[in-house]
N, C-alpha and C positions, 0 to 999 in steps of 0.2 A: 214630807220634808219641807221644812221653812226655813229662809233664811235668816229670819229673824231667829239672836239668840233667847227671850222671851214671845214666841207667837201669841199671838191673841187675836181670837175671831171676830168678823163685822160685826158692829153694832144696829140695836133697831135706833131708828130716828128719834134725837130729844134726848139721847143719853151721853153727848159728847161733856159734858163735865163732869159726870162719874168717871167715862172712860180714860179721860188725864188722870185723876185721880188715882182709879186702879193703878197706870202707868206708874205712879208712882211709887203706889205699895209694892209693884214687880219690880221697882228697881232698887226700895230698900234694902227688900229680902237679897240680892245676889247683884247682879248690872253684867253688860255684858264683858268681852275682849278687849282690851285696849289696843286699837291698831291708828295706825295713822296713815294720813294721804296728801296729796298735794292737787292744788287747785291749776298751779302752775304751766300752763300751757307755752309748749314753743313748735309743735310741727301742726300744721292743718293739710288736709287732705279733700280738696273739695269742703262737702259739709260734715263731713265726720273729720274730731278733733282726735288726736294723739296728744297724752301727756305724758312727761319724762316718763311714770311708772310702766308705763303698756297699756294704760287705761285707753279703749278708743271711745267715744260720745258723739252722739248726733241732737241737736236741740231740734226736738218734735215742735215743742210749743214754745215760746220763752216765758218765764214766769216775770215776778215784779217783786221790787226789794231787798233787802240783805241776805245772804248765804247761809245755812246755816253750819255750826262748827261742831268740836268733839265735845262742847259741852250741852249740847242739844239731844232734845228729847222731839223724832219725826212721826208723823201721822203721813202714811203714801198709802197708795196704791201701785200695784205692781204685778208684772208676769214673768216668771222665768223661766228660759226656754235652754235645751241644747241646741248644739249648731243644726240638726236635724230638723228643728222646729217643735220638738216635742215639750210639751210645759211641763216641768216636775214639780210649781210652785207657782203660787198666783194668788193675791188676796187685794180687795177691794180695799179695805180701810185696815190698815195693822199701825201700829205704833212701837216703837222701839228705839232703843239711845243711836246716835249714829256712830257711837267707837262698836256697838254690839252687835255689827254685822262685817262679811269679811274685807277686805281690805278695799277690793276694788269698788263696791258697794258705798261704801262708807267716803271714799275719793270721790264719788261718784254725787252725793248725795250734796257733798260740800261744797257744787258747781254750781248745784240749782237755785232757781228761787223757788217762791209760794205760786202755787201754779202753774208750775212749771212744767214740760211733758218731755223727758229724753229717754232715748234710744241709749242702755249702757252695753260696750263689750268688753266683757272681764276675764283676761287668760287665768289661766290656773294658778301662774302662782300669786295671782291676786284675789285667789276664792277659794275652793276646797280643794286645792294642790292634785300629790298623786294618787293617794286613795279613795278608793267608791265609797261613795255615801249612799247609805242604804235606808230604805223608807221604814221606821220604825215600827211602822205598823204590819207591814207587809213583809219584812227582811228582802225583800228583792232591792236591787242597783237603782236608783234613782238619779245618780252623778256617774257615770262613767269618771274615774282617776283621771288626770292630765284636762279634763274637760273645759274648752272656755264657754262660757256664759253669757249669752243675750238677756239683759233686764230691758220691759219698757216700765217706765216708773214716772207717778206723776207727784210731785211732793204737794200734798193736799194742805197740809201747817205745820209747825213746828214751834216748842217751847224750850224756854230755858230751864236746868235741871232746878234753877233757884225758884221759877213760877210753878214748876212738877209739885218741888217740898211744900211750898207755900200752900197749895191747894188740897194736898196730902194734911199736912198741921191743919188746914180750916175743917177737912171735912170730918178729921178727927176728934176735933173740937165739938162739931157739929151732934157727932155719935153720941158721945160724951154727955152734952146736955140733954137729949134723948133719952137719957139711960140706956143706951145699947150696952148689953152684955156680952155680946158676939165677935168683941175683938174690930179692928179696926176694917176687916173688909165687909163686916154685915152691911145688909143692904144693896149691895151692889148686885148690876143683873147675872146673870146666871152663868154667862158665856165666859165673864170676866171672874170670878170666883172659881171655876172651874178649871181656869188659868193659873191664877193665884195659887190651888191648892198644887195644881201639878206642877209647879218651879218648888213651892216647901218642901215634897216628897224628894225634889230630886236633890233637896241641898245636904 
């Protein structure tokens, strides 16, 4: 189970400019939900923040620099946990648009900076509501329905969906003058193609 609605597995070291790339090509084929959220804070609680939606937050670490918004494209890391403690989801380096995860995630993400380390608590009906979300692989319960959700999440970078295309059109270019005949995700490592073919199968 991922939250992200495109997951994509850690990379090895030295491939972060294919890996935007590929980003990119997963977001032409489909993109995610369109949700929105608000940064908007008016109750605090000690050091965990309450916002209008139900969003609570705790800033782990504080990052540095601008927010990012619905038209960004996030590289985190992150865990998520039931309120039991039990992790259903957790990935080192994923990437993914930040409208294409659920709502409270996506409010959550829009607080941060680069560098950033918070603590998210996302009730239900800011994530996957009343029904169980079940692990595809496994068909067993992964989410218990009504579940709220603990994120720790560290937003490692993020781009704009205009530098995603741009790098997308270069690398395309790139193939192109290569003579690749493979379509525009040859070349890419293994993990990320692997990705790419299971979003085409599922459109």
């Amino acid at each position: 189970m991922s939250v992200t609605a495109v997951p994509i597995q850690p990379l090895k070291k030295g491939s972060l400019t294919k890996y935007w790339a590929a980003i990119a090509l997963v977001l032409s084929m489909g993109g995610g939900l369109a949700y929105w959220g608000t940064s908007d804070v008016r109750q605090e609680f000690g050091d965990v923040v309450t916002t209008p939606s139900g969003l609570r937050y705790k800033i782990i670490e504080a990052g540095e620099g601008p927010n990012p918004t619905d038209n960004d494209v996030v590289l985190v890391s992150y865990k998520g946990m039931l309120k039991d403690g039990t992790v259903f989801d957790q990935n080192p380096q994923a990437g993914f648009p930040v409208t294409g995860v659920v709502p409270g995630f996506s409010e959550g993400l829009k607080i941060m900076q680069r560098g950033g380390k918070y603590r998210l608590w996302i009730p239900a009906d800011l994530g996957y509501g009343p029904e169980d979300q079940r692990n595809p692989q496994t068909g067993e319960v992964a989410i218990p329905g009504g579940s709220e959700l603990t994120f720790d999440v560290e937003l490692l970078e993020f781009k704009s969906r205009a530098e995603i295309e741009a790098m997308q059109k270069q690398m395309q270019e790139m193939q192109q003058q290569q003579g690749s005949a493979g379509g525009a995700a040859e070349g890419l490592p293994p993990e990320i193609q692997a990705q790419i073919d299971a979003q085409m199968r599922s459109q």
